[in-house]
TORROLUM-488231 format. One line per 3 residues: number of its first residue (from 1); for each residue y, z, x of N, C-alpha, C. Coordinates in steps of 0.2 Angstrom, whole numbers, always signed. Atoms other than C-alpha are relative to their C-alpha. Example, Ala and Ser with C-alpha at 12.3 -4.5 7.8 and 13.67 -1.06 7.14 Angstrom:
<atoms>
1> -6/+0/+4/-22/+39/+62/+6/+0/+4 | -6/-1/-4/-5/+36/+68/+5/+3/-4
</atoms>
This chain:
<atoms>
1> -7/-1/-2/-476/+436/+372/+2/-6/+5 | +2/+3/-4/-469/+424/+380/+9/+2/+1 | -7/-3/-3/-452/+427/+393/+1/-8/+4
4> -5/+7/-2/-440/+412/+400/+4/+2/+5 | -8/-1/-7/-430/+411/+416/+6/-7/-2 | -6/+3/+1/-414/+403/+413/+3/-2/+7
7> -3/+3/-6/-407/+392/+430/+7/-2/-3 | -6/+0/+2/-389/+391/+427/+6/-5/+7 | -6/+1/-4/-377/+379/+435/+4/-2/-3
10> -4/-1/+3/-359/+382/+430/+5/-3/+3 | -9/+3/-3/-341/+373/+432/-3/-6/+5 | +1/+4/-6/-349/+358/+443/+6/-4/-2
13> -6/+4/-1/-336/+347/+448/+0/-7/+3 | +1/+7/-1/-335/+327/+446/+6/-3/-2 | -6/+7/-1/-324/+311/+448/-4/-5/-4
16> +6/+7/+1/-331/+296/+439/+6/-3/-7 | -2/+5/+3/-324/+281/+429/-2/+0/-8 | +3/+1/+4/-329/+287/+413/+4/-1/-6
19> -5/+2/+5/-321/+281/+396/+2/-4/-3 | +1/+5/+5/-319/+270/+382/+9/-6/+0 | -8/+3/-1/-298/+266/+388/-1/-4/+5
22> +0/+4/-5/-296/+251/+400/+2/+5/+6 | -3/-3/-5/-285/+265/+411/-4/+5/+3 | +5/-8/-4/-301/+279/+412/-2/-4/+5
25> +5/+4/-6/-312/+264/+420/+6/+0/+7 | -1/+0/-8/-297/+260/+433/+1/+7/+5 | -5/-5/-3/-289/+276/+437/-5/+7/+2
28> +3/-6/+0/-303/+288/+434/+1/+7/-3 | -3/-6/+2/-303/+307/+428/-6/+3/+4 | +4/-6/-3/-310/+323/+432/-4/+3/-6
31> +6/-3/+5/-325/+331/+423/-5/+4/+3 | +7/-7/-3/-336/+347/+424/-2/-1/-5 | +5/+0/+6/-352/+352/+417/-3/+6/+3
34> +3/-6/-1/-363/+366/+414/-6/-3/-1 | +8/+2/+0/-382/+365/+415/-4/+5/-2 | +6/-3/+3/-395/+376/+408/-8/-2/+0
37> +5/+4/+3/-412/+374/+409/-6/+8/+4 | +6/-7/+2/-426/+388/+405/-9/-3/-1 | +5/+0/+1/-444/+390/+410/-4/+5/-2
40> +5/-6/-2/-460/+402/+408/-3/+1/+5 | +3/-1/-6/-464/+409/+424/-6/+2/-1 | +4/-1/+2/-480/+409/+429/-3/+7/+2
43> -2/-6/-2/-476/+425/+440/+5/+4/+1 | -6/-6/-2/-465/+440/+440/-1/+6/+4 | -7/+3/-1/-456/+444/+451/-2/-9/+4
46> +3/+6/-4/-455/+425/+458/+4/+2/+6 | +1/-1/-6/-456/+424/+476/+1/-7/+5 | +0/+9/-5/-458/+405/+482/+3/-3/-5
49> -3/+7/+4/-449/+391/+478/-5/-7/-5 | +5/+5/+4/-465/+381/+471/+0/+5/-9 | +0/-4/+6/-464/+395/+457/+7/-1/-6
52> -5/+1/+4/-448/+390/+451/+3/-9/-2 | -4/+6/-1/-435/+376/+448/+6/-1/+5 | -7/+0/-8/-424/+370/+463/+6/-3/-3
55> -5/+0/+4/-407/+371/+457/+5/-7/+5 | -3/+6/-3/-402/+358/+469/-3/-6/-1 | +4/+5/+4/-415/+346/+461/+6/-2/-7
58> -2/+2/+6/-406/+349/+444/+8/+0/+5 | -8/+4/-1/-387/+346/+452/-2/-9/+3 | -1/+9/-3/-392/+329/+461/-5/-4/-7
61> +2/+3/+6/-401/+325/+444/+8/-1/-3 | -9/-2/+6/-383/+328/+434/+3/-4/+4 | -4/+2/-6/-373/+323/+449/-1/-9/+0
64> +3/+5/+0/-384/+306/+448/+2/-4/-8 | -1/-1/+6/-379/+305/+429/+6/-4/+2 | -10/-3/+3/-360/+308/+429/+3/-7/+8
67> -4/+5/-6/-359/+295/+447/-2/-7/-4 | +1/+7/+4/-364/+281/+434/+5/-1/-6 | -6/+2/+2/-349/+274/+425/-1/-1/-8
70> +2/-1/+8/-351/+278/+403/+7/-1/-2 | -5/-1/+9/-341/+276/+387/+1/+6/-1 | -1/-8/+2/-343/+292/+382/-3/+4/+2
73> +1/-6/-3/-347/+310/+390/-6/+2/-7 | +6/-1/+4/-361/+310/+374/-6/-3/+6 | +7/+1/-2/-370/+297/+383/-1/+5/+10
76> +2/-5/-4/-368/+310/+400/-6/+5/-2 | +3/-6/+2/-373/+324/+392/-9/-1/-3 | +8/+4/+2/-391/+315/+384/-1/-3/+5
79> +5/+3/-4/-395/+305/+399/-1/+8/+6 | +2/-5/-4/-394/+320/+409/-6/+4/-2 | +5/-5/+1/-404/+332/+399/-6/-6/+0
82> +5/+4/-1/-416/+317/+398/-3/-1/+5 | +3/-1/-10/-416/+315/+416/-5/+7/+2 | +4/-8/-6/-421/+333/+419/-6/+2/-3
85> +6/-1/+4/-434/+335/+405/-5/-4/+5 | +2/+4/-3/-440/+320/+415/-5/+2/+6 | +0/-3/-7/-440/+328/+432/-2/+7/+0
88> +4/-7/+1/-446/+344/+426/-4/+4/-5 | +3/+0/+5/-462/+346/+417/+0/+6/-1 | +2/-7/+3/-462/+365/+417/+6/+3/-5
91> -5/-3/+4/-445/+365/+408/-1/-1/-5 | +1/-1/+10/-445/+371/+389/+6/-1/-3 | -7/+3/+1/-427/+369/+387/+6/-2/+4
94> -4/+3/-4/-414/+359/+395/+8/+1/-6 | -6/+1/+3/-394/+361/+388/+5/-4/+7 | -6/+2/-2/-380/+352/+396/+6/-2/-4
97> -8/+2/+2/-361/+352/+393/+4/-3/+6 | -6/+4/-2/-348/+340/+398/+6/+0/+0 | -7/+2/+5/-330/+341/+397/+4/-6/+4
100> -5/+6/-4/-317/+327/+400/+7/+6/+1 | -7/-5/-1/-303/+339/+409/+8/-3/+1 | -7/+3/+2/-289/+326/+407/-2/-6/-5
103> -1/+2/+7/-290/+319/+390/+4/-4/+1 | -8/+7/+1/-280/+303/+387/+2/+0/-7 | -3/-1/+7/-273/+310/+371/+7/+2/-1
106> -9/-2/+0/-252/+310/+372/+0/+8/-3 | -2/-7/+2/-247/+328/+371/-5/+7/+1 | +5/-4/+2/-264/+336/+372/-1/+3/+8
109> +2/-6/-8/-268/+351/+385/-6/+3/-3 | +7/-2/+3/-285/+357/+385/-4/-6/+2 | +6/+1/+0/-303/+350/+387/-1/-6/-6
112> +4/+1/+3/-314/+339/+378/-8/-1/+4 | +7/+1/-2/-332/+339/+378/-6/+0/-5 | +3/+0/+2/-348/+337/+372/-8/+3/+2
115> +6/-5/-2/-367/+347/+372/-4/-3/-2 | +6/+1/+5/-383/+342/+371/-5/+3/+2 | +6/-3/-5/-398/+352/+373/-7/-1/-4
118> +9/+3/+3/-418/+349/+369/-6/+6/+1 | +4/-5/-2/-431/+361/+366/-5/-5/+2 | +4/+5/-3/-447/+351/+375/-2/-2/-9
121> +4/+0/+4/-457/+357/+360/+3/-2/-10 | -3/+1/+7/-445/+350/+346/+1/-4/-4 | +2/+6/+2/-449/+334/+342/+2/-8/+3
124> +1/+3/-3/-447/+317/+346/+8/-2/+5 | -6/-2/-3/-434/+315/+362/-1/-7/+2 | +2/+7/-1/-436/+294/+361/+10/-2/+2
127> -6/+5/-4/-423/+282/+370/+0/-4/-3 | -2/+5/+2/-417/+267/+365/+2/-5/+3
</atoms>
């Protein structure tokens, strides 16, 4: 049997120069992300912090991400999970979501965004 804790950070909130138009690089926009990342405890209930994952670890991971200047909110979302898989052997699965919350699409309200998540155990997670 095996049981997963899920660390959950929701709605974060960034500034950063991301995007493929001359006017994202100067002007900037605004972007939230969700983060997900699930392990096997190796006690219940957990009690210390060595027993878990420090959720302030996984935002200055993401935060570290999203403060470096991309084309696209894909490559956010894969270098992050990449990042954290990195920085956390014990995690089995990592998702993160991006959205661009001012779109430069004349007339468009609403979001875009992109997700990507990784089970450790699911095959090869190679860079390029």
């Amino acid at each position: 049997i095996c049981s997963m804790l899920s660390i959950q950070l929701n709605k974060l909130q960034f500034e950063g120069t991301h995007g493929v138009h001359p006017e994202e690089k100067l002007t900037g926009g605004r972007f939230e992300a969700d983060v997900v990342v699930q392990f096997e405890p190796r006690n219940i209930p957990i009690r210390y912090m060595d027993e878990t994952i420090d959720y302030t670890r996984i935002y200055d991971i993401v935060k570290s991400v999203l403060d470096e200047p991309a084309e696209l909110i894909e490559t956010l979302a894969t270098e992050s999970v990449h990042r954290l898989l990195s920085a956390s052997g014990n995690a089995e699965y990592v998702s993160v979501s991006v959205r661009k919350l001012n779109a430069p699409i004349e007339g468009f309200k609403g979001e875009v965004g992109a997700q990507f998540e990784w089970k450790r155990h699911s095959g090869n997670h190679s860079r390029r």
